[in-house]
Each structure stands twice: as C-alpha cells, then as structure tokens.
MIVODO-800406 format. One record per residue (C-alpha): residue number from 1; chain; x, y negated, z; residue in three letters. Coordinates in steps of 0.05 Angstrom, whole numbers, plus 5000, padded with zeros to 4 digits. Each point is the difference from the previous one (the first is absolute). Example, Ala and Ser with C-alpha at 12.3 -4.5 7.8 and 13.67 -1.06 7.14 Angstrom:
! MIVODO-800406
NODE   resi   chain     xx     yy     zz   resn
NODE      1       A   5246   5090   5156    ALA
NODE      2       A   5027   4931   4987    SER
This chain:
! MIVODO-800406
NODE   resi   chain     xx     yy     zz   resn
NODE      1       A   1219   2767   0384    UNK
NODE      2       A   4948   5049   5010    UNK
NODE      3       A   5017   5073   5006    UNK
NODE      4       A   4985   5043   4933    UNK
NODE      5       A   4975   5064   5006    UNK
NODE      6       A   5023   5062   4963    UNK
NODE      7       A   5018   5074   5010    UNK
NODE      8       A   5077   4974   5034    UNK
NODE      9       A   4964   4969   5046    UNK
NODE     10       A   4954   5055   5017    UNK
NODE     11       A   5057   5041   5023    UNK
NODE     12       A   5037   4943   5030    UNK
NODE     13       A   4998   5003   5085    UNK
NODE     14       A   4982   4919   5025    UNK
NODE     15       A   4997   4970   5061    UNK
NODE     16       A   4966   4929   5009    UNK
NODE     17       A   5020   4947   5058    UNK
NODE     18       A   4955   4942   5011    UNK
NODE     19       A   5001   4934   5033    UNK
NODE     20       A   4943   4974   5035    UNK
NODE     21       A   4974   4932   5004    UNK
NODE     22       A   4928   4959   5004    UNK
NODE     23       A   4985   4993   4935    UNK
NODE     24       A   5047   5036   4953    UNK
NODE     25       A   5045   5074   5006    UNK
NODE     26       A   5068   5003   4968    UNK
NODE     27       A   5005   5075   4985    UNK
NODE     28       A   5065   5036   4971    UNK
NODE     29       A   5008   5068   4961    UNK
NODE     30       A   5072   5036   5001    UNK
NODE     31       A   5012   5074   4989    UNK
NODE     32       A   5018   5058   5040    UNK
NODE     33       A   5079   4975   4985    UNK
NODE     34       A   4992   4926   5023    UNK
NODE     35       A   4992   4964   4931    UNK
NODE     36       A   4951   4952   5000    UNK
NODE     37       A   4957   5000   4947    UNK
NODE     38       A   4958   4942   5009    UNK
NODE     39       A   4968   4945   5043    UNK
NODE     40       A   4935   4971   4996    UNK
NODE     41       A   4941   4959   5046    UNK
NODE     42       A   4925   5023   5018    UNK
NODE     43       A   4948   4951   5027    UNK
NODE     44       A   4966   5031   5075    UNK
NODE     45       A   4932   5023   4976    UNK
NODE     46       A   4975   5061   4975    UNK
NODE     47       A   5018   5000   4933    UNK
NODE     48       A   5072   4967   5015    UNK
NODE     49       A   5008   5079   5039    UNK
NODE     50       A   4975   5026   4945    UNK
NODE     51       A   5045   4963   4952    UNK
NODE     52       A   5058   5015   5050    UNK
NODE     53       A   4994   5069   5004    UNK
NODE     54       A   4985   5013   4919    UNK
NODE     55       A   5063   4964   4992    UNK
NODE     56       A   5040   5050   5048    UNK
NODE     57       A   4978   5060   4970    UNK
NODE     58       A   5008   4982   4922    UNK
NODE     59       A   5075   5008   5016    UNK
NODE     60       A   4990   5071   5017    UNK
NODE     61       A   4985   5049   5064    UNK
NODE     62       A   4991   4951   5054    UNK
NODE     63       A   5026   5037   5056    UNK
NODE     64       A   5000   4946   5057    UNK
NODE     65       A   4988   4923   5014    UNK
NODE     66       A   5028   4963   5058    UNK
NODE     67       A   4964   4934   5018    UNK
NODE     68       A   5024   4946   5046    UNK
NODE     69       A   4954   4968   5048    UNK
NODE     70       A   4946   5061   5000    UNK
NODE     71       A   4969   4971   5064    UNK
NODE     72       A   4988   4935   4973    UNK
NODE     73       A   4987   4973   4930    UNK
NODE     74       A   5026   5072   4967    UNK
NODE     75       A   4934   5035   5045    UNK
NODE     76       A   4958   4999   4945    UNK
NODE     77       A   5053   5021   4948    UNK
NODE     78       A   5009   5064   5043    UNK
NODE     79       A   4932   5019   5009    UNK
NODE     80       A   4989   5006   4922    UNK
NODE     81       A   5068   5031   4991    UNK
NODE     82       A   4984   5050   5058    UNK
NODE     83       A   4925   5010   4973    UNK
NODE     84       A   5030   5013   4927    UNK
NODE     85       A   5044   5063   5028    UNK
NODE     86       A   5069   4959   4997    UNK
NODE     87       A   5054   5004   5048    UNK
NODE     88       A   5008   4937   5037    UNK
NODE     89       A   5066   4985   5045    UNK
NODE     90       A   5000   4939   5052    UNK
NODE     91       A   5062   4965   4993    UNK
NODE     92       A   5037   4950   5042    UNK
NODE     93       A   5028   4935   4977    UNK
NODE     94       A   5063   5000   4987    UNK
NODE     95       A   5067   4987   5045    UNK
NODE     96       A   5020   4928   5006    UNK
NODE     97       A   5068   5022   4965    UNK
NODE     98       A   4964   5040   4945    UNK
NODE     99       A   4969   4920   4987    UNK
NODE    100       A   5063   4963   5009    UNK
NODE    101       A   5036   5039   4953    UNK
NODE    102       A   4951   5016   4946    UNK
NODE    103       A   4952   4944   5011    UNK
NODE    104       A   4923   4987   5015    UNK
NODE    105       A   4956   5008   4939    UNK
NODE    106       A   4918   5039   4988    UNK
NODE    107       A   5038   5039   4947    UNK
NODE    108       A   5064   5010   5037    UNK
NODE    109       A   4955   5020   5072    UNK
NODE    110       A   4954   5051   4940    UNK
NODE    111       A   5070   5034   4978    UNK
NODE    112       A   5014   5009   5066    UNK
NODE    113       A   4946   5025   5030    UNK
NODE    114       A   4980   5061   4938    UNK
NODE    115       A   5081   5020   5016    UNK
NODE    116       A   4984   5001   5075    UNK
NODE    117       A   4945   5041   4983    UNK
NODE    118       A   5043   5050   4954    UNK
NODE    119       A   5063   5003   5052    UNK
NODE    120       A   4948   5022   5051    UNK
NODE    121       A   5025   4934   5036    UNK
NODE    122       A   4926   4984   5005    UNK
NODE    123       A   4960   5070   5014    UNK
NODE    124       A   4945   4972   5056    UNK
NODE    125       A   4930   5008   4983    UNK
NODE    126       A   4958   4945   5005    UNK
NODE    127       A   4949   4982   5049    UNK
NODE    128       A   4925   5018   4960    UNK
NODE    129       A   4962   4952   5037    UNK
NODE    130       A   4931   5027   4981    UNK
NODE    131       A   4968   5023   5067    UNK
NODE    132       A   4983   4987   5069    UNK
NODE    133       A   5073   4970   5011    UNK
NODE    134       A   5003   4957   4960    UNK
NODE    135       A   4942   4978   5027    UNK
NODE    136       A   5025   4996   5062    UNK
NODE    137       A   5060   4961   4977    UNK
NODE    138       A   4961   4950   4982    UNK
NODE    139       A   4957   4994   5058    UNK
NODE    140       A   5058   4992   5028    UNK
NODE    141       A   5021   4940   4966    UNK
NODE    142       A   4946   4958   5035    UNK
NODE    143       A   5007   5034   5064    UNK
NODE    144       A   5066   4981   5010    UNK
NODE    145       A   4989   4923   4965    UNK
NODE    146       A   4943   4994   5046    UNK
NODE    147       A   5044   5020   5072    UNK
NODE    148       A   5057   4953   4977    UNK
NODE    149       A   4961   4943   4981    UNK
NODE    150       A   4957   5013   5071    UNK
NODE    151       A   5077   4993   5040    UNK
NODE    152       A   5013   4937   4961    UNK
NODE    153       A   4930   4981   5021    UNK
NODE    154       A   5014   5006   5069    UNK
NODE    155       A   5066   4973   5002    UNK
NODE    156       A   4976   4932   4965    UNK
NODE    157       A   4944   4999   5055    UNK
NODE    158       A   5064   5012   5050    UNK
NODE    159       A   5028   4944   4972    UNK
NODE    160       A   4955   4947   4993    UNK
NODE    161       A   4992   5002   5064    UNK
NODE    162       A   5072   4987   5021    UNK
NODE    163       A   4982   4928   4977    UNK
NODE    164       A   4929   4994   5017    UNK
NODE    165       A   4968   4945   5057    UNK
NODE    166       A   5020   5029   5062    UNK
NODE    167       A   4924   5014   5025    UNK
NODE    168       A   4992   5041   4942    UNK
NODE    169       A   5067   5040   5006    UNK
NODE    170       A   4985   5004   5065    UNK
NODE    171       A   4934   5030   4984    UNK
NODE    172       A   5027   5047   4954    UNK
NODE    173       A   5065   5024   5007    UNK
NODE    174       A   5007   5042   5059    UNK
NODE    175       A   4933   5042   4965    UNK
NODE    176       A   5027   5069   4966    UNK
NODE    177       A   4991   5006   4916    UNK
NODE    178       A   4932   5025   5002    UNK
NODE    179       A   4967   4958   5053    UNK
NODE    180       A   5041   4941   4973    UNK
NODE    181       A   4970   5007   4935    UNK
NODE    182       A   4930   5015   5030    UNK
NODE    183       A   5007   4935   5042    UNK
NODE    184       A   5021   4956   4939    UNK
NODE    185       A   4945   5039   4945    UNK
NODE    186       A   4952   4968   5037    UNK
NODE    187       A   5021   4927   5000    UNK
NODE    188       A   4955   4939   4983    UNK
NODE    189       A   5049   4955   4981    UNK
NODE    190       A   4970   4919   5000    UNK
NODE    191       A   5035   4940   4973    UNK
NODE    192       A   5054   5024   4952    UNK
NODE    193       A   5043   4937   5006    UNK
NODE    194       A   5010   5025   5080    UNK
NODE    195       A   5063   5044   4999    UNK
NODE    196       A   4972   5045   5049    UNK
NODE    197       A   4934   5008   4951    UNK
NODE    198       A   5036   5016   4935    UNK
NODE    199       A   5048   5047   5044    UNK
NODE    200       A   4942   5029   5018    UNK
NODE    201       A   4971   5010   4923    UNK
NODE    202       A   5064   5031   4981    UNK
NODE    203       A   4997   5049   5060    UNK
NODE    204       A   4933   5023   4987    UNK
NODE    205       A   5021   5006   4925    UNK
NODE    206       A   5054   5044   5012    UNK
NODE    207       A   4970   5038   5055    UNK
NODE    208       A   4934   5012   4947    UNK
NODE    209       A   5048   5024   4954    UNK
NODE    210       A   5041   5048   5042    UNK
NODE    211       A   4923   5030   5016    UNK
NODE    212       A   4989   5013   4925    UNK
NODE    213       A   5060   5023   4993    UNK
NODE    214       A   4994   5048   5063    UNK
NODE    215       A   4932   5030   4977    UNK
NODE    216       A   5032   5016   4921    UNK
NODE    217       A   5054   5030   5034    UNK
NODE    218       A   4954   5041   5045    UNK
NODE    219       A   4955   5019   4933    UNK
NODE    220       A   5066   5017   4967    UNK
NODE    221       A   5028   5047   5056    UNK
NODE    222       A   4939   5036   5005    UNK
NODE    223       A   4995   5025   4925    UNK
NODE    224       A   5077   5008   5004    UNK
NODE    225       A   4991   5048   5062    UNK
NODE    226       A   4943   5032   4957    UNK
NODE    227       A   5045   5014   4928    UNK
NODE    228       A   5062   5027   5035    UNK
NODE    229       A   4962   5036   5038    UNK
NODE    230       A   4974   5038   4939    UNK
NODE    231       A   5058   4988   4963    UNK
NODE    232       A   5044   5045   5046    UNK
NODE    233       A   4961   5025   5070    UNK
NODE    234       A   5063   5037   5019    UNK
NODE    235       A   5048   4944   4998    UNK
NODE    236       A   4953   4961   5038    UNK
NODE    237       A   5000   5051   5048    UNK
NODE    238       A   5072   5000   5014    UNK
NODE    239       A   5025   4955   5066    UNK
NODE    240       A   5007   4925   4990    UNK
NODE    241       A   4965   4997   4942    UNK
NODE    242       A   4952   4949   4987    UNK
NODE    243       A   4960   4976   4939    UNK
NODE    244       A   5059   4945   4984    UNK
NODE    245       A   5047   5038   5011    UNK
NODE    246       A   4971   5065   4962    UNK
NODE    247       A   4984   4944   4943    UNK
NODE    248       A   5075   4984   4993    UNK
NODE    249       A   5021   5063   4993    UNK
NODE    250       A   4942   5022   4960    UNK
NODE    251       A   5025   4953   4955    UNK
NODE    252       A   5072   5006   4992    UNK
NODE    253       A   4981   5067   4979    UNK
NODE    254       A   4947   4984   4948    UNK
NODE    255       A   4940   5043   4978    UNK
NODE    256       A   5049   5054   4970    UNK
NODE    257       A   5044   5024   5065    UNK
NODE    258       A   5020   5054   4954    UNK
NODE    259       A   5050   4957   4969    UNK
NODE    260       A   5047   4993   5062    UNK
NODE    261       A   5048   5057   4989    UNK
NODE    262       A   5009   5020   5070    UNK
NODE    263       A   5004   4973   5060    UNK
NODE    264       A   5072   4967   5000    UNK
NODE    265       A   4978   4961   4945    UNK
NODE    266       A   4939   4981   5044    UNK
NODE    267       A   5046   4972   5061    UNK
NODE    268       A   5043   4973   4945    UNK
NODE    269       A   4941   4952   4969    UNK
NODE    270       A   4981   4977   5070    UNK
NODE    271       A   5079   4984   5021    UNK
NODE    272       A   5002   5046   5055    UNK
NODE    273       A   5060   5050   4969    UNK
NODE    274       A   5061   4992   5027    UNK
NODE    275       A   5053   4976   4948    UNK
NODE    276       A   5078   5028   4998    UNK
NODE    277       A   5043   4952   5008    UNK
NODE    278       A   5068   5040   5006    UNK
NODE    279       A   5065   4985   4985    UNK
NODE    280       A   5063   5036   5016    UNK
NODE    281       A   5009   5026   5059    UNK
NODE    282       A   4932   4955   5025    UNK
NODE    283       A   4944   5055   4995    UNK
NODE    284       A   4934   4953   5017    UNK
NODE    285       A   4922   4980   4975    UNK
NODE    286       A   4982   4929   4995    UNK
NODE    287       A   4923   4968   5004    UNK
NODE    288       A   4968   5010   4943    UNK
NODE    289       A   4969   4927   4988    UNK
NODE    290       A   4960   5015   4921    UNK
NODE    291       A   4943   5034   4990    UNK
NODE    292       A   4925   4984   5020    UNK
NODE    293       A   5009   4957   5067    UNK
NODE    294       A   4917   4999   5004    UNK
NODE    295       A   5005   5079   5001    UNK
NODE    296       A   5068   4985   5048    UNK
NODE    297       A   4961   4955   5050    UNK
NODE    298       A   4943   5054   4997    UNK
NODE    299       A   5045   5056   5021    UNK
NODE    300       A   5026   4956   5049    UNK
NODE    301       A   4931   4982   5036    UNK
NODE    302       A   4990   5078   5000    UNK
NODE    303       A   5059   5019   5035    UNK
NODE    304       A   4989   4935   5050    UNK
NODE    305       A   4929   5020   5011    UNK
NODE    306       A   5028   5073   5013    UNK
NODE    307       A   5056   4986   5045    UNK
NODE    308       A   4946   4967   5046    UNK
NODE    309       A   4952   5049   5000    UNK
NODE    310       A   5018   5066   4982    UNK
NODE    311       A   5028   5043   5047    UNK
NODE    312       A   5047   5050   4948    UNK
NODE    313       A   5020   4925   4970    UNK
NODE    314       A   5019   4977   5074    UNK
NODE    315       A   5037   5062   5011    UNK
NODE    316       A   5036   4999   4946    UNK
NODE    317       A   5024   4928   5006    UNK
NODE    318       A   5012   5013   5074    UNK
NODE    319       A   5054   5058   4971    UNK
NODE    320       A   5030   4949   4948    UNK
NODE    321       A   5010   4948   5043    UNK
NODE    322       A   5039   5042   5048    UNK
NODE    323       A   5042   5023   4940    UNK
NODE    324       A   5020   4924   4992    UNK
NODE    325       A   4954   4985   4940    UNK
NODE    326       A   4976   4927   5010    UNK
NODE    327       A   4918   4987   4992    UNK
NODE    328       A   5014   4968   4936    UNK
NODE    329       A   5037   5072   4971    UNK
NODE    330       A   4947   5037   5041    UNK
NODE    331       A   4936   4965   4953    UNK
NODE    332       A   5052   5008   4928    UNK
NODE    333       A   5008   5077   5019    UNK
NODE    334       A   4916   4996   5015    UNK
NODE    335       A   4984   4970   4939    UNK
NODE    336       A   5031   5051   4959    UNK
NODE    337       A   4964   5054   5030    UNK
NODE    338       A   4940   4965   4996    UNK
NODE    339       A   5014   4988   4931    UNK
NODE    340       A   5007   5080   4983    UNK
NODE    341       A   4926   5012   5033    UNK
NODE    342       A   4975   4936   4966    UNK
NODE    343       A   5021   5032   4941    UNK
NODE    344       A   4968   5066   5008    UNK
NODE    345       A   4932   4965   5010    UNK
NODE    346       A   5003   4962   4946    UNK
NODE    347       A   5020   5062   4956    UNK
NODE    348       A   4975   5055   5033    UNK
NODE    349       A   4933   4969   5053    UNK
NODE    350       A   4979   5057   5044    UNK
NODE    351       A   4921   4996   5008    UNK
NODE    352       A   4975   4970   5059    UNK
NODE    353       A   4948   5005   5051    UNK
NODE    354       A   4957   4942   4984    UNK
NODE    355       A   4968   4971   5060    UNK
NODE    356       A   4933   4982   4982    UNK
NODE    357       A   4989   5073   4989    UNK
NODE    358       A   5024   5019   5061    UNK
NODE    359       A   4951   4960   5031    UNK
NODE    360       A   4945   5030   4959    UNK
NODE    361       A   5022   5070   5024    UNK
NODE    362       A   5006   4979   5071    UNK
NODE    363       A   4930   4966   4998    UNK
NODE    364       A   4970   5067   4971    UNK
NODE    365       A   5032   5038   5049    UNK
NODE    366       A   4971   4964   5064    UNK
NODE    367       A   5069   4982   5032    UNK
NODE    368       A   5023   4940   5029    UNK
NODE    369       A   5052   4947   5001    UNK
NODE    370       A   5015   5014   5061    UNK
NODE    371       A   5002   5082   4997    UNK
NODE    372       A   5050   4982   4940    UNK
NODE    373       A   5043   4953   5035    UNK
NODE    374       A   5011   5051   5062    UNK
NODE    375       A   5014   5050   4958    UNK
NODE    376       A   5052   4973   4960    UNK
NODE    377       A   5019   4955   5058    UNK
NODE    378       A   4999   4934   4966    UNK
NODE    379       A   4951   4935   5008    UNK
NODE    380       A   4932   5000   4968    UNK
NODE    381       A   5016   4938   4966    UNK
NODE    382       A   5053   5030   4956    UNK
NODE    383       A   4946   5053   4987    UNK
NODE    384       A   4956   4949   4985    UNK
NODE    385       A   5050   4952   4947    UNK
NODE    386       A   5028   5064   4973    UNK
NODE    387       A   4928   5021   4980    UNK
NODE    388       A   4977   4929   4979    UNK
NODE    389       A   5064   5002   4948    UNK
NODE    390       A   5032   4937   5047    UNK
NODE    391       A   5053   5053   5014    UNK
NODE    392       A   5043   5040   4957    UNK
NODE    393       A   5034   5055   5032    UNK
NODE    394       A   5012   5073   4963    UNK
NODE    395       A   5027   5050   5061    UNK
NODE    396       A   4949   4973   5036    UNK
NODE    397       A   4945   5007   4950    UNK
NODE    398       A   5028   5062   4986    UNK
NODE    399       A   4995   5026   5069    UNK
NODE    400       A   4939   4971   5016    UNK
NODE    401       A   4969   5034   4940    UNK
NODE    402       A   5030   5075   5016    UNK
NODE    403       A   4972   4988   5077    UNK
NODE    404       A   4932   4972   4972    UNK
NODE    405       A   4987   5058   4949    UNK
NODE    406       A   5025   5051   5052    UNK
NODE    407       A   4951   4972   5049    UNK
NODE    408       A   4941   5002   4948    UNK
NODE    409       A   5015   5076   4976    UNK
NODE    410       A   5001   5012   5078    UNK
C-alpha cells in the first residue's frame, strides 16, 4: 500500500533502505524507532526514482536512505537521490548469520538495509562517479581485459607449440615472446590438411591477435598516463607511481576523496591496517586480509619499487632487517606508510612543477641540458623524461624548479 500523506506524516522522521537489482528496486520506509511502515518496488528508469523517492517522503521528513549495491545497479538510484539533496548511506550486505537466521528476501535485504542506515551501521558515502575517475575506471576495464587476454594469447602460442612438427618447434620455440610472435605474424601457411600448415595458420592467428591486442593496450596506456596525470599531478609525482598504479588508487578513492574520513579508514579500505587479535595474556596484530586488494597490490608495487631504488627506503629496510623484521613485515610496515602519504595526495595534492613548463622556461632562458644536469648532478636524460612528462618525480621537480628560477632572476 502506498504511503498517504497528511500533516502526521509531515512531522514524522523516515529513513528509506533500498535493494538494488537490474530491472526492479525493492525500497522500505520505517521510522526513526524501527517500525516499518511499509514496503514497495520501483522499476530502474527515471521515473521509477522519481516514483521511489515520492513514495519515501509522503511518510514524512525523509532524513536518510541507505542503498545496497551503490556501485552497481543502485549507481543511478544514487545519483538522483544525491542530485535531489537526500542523504544517501552505502550499505553492506548483510552477515551470513544475519541470512541464516532471518532469511534471504528483496523486502527482508530493504528492512535491513533503511535500519543499517538509521543505527549508523551503514554511514559510508558513496562513490559519485561523475568525473575524470570514473572515467578512468572504465578505461581501465579494457586495459586490464586487453593485458590478460594478451598473456593467455601468448601462453596458447606457448602451447601449441609443445605439440607442433618438430621443424616448426624447432623454428620457434627457443625465439623470446616478441620475436616469436613477429616470426609466426608473418607466416604463409599452404595446404591446410599438412599439420605443419594449419599449425602454422593458428600461429599466425594468435600471434596477429596478440599484435592488436598489444597496440589497444598501448592506445589505452597512453590516455591512461594522460587522465591521471590531470586527475592528480601530485600523486603521480610521488615514487613508484605509475599511471596503473595511480589508476587503482585513483579509483578506490572515487571522484569525491572527501568522503574517506581520515586516513586509517584509507589503509583500512586497501587492507593494509593491522587487525588486533588479542586474547588474554596474548597481546598481538594479525594480517589484515579485507579491504581493496587492487589498492593492496598497488601499495605493494610502491613499496617494492621503493625498496629498490630509494635510498631513505633502503635505509630504512637495512635498519628493520637488523631489528629482526623479515622482508615480508618490512613491505606490511611500508605499505602503511605509503598508505598515510597516498592519502594526503588524494585529499590534500600539493601543486606541482609540471614539466613541460619547465622546459619552456629553460628554453627561454638559453640554458642547457647539460648546464642543468651538472648542476643538479643528475643525467640529462632524466632531465629530458622529466620534462617530456615520461617521468613523474615532485622533489625533483621541485628542486629543479627553485634552481631554474634562481638561475633566471640571476
């Protein structure tokens, strides 16, 4: 039954809880004391929002929703809830015992979800998904399907010839990936009821796929490179960050930061918090194994990537390890810090020195690649990719630009 509207329900508080699906939302309505007051279903367009949301507030003062599933089919929900002013909660599913005990129903998972959101059980904000991330996100998507289809690619080539004619394993095998598919791209197979012919069809098929598939993941990469680059210059600035991995955590955050609370909830989302695990006597953490293991596996490449190649990073491993701390503790306590300046630039992004500029300031100022690299006692190369934008690096930018500008007010 639909809800009536009168001066009660004017002054009466609500709070809505929906449940997502393709085609159809289940949404429930209780009161700021628990009592349901009704359940009811919207279809997913336009009007089925506006339906749903009508509905909410004839029951009085809608003072928060909380929607399951707001990064898949309960996106669109949000963005009209969020565009009409309302308060909009991401919730969770439910525990497996919740289920078990008071069973699995659209109704049951609505109830549940509008008393999540009044408990303050459910109290994240959603992820807006209305600029350049999002974007990225989805970018993303056919990066990442286009590099794991390539692998499987290669590994079928890998494999077909565990079984080919002998000549033509012969031929083949011993060749790296790239020359291997180079070699077999350009076969002219003959008679296809030869073996060694339709081997050689099926080579040159894969090997013209994994070709395609190489040059979309190359067009991909670049315009990835380009949109986190404006998306967040500083944290592609910071060490042993890439575009992918600057996309990941781009991501995980969404286009609203903001709605991370602080930064312990940050390291908590990617799994890199520490979890108690005391008991007793027994004062210890355990591994914390939930949370974003995409944002996990690109806090670990960071702190790899820095433990090779930074010098504080090597230094402080170096004192670690001679506490006892094996490399595997050494990278968990690195990817927590990491995490807290991760954080900061995706809250807080300092400005920096873009290099293209610095290149346009150099040129006007008559100086030299060379004169630079002496100077501040580096390579003209990374002079060179740092200007060109192949290189993200923010000290150095940073110090490159307070010795340029000194040199031109000289």
């Amino acid at each position: 039954m639909k809800g009536t509207y009168s001066m009660s329900n004017i002054e009466r508080v609500v709070i809505g809880g929906v449940d997502t699906h393709k085609d159809v939302h289940v949404a429930a309505v209780i009161d700021d004391r628990g009592k349901i007051l009704d359940v009811s279903d919207f279809p997913t367009t336009i009007t089925g929002y506006k339906e749903l949301l009508g509905w909410l507030r004839s029951f009085g003062q809608l003072r928060r929703v909380g929607i399951e599933g707001t990064g898949s089919y309960g996106v669109g929900l949000y963005q009209h809830l969020a565009g009409e002013g309302v308060d909009v909660v991401e919730v969770n599913r439910q525990n497996r015992q919740n289920r078990r005990r008071r069973g699995k129903s659209d109704p049951v998972d609505a109830e549940a979800a509008a008393r999540a959101a009044l408990n303050g059980e459910a109290s994240g904000t959603p992820k807006s998904q209305d600029g350049v991330v999002e974007s990225i996100r989805a970018l993303r998507v056919a990066f990442t399907s286009a590099r794991d289809t390539r692998t499987r690619v290669a590994l079928q080539i890998r494999d077909l010839l565990v079984n080919a004619p002998h000549a033509l394993r012969a031929e083949i095998e011993p060749l790296s990936t790239e020359h291997r598919v180079a070699r077999c791209a350009r076969f002219r197979p003959g008679d296809l009821t030869d073996p060694r012919e339709a081997t050689k069809l099926s080579l040159r098929s894969l090997a013209r796929r994994y070709e395609s598939l190489t040059a979309e993941m190359k067009e991909l990469s670049d315009v990835l490179d380009r949109l986190t680059l404006e998306a967040n210059p500083a944290l592609r600035a910071a060490r042993g960050v890439g575009p992918d991995v600057a996309a990941i955590l781009l991501v995980a955050a969404g286009d609203n930061p903001e709605r991370l609370r602080n930064e312990s909830a940050f390291a908590a989302m990617c799994g890199v918090s520490p979890v108690e695990a005391s008991s007793g006597k027994t004062v210890r953490h355990r591994l914390n194994r939930s949370g974003n293991r995409q944002a996990n596996n690109a806090l670990w490449r960071i702190a790899v990537v820095r433990i090779a190649h930074d010098e504080e990073t090597r230094i402080y491993a170096a004192r670690r390890t001679a506490e006892g701390k094996s490399r595997r503790e050494i990278i968990r306590c690195l990817k927590r810090h990491i995490a807290r300046e991760v954080f900061a630039h995706l809250t807080h992004p300092q400005v920096v020195p873009v290099g293209s500029q610095l290149r346009v300031e150099r040129n006007a100022a008559k100086i030299s690649l060379t004169m630079v690299s002496n100077e501040l006692g580096t390579y003209p190369l990374r002079i060179s990719r740092l200007e060109r934008g192949l290189d993200h690096d923010r000290e150095f930018a940073e110090r490159y630009q307070a010795w340029l500008r000194a040199k031109i007010a000289a």
